[in-house]
N, CA, C and O atoms as a MOPAC input file, in Angstrom:
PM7 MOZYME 1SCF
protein

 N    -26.48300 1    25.82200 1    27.33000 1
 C    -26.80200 1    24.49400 1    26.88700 1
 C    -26.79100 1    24.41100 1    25.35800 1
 O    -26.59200 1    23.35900 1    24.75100 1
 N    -26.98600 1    25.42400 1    24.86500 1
 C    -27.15900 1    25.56900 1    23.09800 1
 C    -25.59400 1    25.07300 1    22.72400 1
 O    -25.44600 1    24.13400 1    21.94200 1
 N    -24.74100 1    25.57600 1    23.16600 1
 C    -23.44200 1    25.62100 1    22.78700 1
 C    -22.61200 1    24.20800 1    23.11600 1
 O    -21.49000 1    23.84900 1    22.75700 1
 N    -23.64600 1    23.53900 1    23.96600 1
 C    -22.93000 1    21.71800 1    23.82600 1
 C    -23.77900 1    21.10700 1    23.08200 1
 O    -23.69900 1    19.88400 1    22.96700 1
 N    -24.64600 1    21.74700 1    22.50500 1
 C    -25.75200 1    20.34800 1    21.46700 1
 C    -24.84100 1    20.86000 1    20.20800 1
 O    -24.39800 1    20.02700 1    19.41700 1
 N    -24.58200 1    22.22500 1    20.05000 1
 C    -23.39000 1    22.93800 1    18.98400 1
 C    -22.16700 1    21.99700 1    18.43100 1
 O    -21.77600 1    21.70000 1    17.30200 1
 N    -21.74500 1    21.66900 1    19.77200 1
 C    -20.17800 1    21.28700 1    19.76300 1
 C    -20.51400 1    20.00300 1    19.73800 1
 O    -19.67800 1    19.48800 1    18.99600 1
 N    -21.64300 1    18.73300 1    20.31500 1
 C    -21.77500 1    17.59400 1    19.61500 1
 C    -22.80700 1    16.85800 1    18.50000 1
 O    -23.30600 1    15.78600 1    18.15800 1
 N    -22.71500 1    18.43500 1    18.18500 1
 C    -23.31300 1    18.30600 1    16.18300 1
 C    -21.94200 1    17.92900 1    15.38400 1
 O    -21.63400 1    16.94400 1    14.71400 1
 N    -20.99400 1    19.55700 1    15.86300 1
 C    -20.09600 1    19.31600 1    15.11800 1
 C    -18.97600 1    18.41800 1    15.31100 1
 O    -18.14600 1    18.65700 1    14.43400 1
 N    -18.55400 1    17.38800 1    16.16400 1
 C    -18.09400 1    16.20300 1    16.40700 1
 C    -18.74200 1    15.38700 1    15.91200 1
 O    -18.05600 1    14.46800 1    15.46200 1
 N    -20.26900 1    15.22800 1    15.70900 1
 C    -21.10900 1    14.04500 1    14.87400 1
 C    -20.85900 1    13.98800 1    13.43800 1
 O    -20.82000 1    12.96800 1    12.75000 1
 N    -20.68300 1    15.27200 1    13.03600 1
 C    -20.30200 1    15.89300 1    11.60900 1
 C    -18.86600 1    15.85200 1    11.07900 1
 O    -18.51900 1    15.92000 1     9.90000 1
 N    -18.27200 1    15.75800 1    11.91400 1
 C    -16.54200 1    15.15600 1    11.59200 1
 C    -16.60900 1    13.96500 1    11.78700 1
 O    -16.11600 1    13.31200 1    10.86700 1
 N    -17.06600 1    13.31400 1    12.71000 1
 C    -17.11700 1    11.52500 1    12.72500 1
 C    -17.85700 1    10.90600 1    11.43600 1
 O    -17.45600 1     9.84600 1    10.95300 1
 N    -18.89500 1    11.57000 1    10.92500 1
 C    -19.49300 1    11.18300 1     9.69800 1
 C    -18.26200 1    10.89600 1     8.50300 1
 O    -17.92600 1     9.87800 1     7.89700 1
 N    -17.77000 1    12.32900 1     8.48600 1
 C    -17.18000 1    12.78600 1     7.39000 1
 C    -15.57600 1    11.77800 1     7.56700 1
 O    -15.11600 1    11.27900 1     6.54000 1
 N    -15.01100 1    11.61500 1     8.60500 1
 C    -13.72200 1    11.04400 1     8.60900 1
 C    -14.36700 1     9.53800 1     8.52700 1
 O    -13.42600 1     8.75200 1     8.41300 1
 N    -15.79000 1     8.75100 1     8.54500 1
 C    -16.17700 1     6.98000 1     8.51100 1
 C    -16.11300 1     7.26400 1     6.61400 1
 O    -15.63000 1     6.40300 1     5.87800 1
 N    -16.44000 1     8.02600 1     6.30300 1
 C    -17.31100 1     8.38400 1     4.67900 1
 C    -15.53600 1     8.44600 1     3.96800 1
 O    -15.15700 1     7.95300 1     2.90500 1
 N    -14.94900 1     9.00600 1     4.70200 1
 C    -13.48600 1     9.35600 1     3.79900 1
 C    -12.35400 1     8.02500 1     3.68400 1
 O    -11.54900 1     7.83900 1     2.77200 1
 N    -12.55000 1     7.26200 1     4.78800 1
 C    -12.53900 1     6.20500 1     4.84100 1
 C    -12.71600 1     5.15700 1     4.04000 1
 O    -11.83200 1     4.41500 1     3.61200 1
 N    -14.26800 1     5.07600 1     3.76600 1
 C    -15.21200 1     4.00700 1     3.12300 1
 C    -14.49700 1     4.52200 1     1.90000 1
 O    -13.68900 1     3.65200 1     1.57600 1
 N    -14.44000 1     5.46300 1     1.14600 1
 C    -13.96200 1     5.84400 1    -0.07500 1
 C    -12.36500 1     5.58500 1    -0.23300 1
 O    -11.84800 1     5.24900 1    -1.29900 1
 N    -11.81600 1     5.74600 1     0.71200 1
 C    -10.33800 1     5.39100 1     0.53100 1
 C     -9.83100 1     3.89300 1     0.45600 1
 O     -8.84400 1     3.34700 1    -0.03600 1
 N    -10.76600 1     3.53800 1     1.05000 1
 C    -10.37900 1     2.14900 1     0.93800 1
 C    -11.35200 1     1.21800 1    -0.01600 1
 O    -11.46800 1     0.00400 1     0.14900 1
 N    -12.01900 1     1.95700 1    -1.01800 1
 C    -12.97100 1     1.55900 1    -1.81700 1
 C    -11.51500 1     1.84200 1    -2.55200 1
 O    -10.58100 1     1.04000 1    -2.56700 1
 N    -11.52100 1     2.84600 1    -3.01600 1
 C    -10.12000 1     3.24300 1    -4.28900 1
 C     -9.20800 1     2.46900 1    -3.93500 1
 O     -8.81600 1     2.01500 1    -5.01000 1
 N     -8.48100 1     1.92000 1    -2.97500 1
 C     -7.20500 1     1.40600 1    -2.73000 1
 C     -7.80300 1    -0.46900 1    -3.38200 1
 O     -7.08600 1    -1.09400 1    -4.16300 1
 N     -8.88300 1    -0.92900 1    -2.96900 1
 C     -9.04200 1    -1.74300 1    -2.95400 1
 C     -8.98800 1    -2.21300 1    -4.94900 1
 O     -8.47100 1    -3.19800 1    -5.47700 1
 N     -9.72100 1    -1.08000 1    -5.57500 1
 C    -10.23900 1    -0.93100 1    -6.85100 1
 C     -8.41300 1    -1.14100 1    -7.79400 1
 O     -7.90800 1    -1.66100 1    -8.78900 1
 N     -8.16800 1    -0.54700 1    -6.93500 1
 C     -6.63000 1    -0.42400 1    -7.61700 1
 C     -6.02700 1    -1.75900 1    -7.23300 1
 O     -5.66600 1    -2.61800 1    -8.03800 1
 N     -5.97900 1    -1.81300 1    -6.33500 1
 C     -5.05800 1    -3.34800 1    -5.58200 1
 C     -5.60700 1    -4.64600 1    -6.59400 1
 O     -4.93900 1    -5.67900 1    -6.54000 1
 N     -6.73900 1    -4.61700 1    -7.46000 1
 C     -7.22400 1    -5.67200 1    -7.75200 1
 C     -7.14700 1    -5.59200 1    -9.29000 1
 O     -7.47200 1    -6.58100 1    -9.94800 1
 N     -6.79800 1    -4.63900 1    -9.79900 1
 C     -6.27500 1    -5.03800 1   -11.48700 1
 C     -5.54100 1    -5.80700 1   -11.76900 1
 O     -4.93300 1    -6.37000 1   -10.85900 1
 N     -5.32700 1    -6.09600 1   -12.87900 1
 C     -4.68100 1    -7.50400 1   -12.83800 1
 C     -3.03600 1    -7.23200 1   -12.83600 1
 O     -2.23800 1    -8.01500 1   -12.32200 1
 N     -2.60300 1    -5.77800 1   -13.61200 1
 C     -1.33500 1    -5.79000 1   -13.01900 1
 C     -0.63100 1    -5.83900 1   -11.44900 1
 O      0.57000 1    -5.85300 1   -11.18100 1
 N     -1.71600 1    -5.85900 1   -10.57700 1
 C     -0.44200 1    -6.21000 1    -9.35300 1
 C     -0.68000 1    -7.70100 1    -9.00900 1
 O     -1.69000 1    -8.30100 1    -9.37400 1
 N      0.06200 1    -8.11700 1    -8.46900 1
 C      0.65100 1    -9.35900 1    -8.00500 1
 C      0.22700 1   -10.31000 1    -9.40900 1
 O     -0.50700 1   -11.23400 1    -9.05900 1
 N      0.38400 1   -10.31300 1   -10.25200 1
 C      0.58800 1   -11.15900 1   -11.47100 1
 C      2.30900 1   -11.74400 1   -11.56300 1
 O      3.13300 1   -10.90600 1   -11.19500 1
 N      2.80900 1   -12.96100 1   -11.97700 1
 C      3.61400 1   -13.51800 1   -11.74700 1
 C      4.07100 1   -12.79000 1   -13.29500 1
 O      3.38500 1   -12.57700 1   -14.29500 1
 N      5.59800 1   -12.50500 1   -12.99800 1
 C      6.18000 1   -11.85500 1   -14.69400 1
 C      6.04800 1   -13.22400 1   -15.61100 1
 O      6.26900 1   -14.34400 1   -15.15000 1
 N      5.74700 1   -13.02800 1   -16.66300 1
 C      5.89600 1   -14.01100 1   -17.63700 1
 C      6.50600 1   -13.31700 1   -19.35700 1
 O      6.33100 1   -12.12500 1   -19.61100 1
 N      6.99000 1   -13.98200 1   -20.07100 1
 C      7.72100 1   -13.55000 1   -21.21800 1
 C      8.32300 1   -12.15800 1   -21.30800 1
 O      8.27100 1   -11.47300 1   -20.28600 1
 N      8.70800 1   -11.81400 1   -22.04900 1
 C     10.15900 1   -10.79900 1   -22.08600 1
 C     10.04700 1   -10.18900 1   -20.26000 1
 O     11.13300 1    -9.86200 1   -19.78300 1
 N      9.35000 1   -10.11500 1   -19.73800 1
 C      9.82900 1    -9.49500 1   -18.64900 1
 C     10.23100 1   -10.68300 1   -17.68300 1
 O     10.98600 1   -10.37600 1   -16.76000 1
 N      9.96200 1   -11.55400 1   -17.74700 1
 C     10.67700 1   -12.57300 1   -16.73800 1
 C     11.99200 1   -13.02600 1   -17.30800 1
 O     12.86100 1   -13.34900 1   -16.49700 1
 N     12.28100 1   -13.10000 1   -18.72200 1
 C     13.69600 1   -13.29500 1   -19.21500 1
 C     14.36600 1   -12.05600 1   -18.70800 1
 O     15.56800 1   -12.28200 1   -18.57400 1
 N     14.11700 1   -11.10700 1   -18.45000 1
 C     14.20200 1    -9.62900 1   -18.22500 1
 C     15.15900 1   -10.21200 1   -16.96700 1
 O     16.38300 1   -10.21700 1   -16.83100 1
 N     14.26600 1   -10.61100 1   -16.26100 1
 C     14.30100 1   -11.15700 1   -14.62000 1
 C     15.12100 1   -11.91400 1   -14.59000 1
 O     15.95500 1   -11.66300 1   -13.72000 1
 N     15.36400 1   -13.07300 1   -15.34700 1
 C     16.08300 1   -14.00100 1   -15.13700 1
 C     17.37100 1   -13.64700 1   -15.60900 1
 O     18.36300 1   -14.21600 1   -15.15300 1
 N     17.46000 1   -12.77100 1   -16.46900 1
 C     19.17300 1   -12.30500 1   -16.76800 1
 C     19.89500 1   -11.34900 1   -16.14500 1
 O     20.90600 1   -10.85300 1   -16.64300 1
 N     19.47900 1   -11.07300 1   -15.15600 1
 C     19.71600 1   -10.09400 1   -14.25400 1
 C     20.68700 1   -10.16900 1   -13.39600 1
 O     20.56400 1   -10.54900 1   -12.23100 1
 N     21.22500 1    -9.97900 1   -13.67900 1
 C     23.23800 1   -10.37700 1   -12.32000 1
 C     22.58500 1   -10.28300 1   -10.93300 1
 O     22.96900 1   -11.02600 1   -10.02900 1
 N     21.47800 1    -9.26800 1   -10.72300 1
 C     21.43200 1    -9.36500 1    -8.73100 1
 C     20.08900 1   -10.11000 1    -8.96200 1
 O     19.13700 1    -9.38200 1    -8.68200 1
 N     19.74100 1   -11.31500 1    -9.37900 1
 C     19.11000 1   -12.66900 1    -9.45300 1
 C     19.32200 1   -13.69100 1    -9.51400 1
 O     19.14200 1   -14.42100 1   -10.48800 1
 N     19.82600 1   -14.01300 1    -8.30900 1
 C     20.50600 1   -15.53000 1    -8.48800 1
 C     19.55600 1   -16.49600 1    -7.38600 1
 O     19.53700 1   -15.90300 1    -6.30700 1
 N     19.15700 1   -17.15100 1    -7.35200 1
 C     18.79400 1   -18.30600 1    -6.50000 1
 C     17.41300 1   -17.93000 1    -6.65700 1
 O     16.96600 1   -18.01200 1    -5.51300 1
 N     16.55100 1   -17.59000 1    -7.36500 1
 C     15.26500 1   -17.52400 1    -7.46400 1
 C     14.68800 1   -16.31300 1    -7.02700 1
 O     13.49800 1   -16.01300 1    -7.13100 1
 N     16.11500 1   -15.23500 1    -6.24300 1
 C     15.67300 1   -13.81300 1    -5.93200 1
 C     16.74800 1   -13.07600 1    -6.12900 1
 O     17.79300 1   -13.39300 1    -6.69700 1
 N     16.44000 1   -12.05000 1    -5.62400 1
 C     16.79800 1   -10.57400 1    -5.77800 1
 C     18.01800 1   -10.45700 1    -4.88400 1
 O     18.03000 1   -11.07300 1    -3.81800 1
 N     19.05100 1    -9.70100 1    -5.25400 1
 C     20.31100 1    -9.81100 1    -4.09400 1
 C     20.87900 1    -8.45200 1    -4.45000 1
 O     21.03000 1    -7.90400 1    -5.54200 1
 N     21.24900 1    -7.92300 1    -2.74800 1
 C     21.85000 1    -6.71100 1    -3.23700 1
 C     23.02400 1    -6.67900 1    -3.54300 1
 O     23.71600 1    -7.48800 1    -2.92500 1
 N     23.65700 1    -5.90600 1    -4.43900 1
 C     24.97200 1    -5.82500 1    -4.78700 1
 C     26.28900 1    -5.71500 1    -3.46900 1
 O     27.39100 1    -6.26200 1    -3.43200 1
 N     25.70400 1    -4.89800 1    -2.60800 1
 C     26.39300 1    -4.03900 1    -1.65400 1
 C     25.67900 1    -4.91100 1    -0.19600 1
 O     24.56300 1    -4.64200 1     0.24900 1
 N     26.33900 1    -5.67100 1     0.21600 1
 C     25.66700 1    -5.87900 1     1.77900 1
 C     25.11800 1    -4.37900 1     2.45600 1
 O     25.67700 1    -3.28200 1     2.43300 1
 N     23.79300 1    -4.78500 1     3.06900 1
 C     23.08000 1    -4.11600 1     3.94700 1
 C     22.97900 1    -4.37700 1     5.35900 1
 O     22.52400 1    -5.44500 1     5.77000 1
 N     23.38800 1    -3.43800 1     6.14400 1
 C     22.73400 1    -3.90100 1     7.56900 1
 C     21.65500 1    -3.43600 1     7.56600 1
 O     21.23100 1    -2.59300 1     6.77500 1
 N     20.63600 1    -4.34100 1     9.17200 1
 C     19.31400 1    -4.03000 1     9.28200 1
 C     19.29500 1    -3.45600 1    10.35500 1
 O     20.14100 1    -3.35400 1    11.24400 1
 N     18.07200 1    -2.99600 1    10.21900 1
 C     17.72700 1    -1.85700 1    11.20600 1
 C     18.06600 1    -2.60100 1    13.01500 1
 O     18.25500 1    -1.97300 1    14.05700 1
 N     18.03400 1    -4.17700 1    12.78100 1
 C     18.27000 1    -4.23600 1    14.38000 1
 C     19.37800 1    -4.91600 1    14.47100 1
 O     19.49600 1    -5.80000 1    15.31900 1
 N     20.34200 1    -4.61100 1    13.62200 1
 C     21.78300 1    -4.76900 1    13.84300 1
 C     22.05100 1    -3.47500 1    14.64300 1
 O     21.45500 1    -2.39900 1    14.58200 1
 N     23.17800 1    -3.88000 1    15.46700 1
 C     23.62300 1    -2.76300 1    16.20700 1
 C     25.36500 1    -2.33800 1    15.33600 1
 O     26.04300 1    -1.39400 1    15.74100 1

């Protein structure tokens, strides 16, 4: 009987540790996701940047080279 209170210590003790690694990973992802460089709209030299750009035409991005997609056959 010692050896199953054993084995659901140490399952309580990995479930801790993988909620805790978690909470922290997605604390950092979140910390990062929210500076002001991401999703900021380009403005001066880098949007002229943008706008002179040969694979930018119609308000986006175009590839040079046609692509097929993954559910083209």
């Amino acid at each position: 009987m010692g050896s199953t209170v054993n084995r659901r210590s140490g399952w309580r003790r990995a479930g801790v540790a993988a909620v805790l690694a978690l909470i922290i990973a997605r604390a950092a992802a979140t910390s990062i996701l929210l500076l002001p460089s991401f999703g900021a709209l380009p403005s001066g030299q880098r949007l002229q940047c943008i706008l002179s750009s040969a694979c930018f035409r119609e308000g986006e991005f175009r590839n040079v080279e046609p692509t097929k997609l993954f559910t083209e056959q």
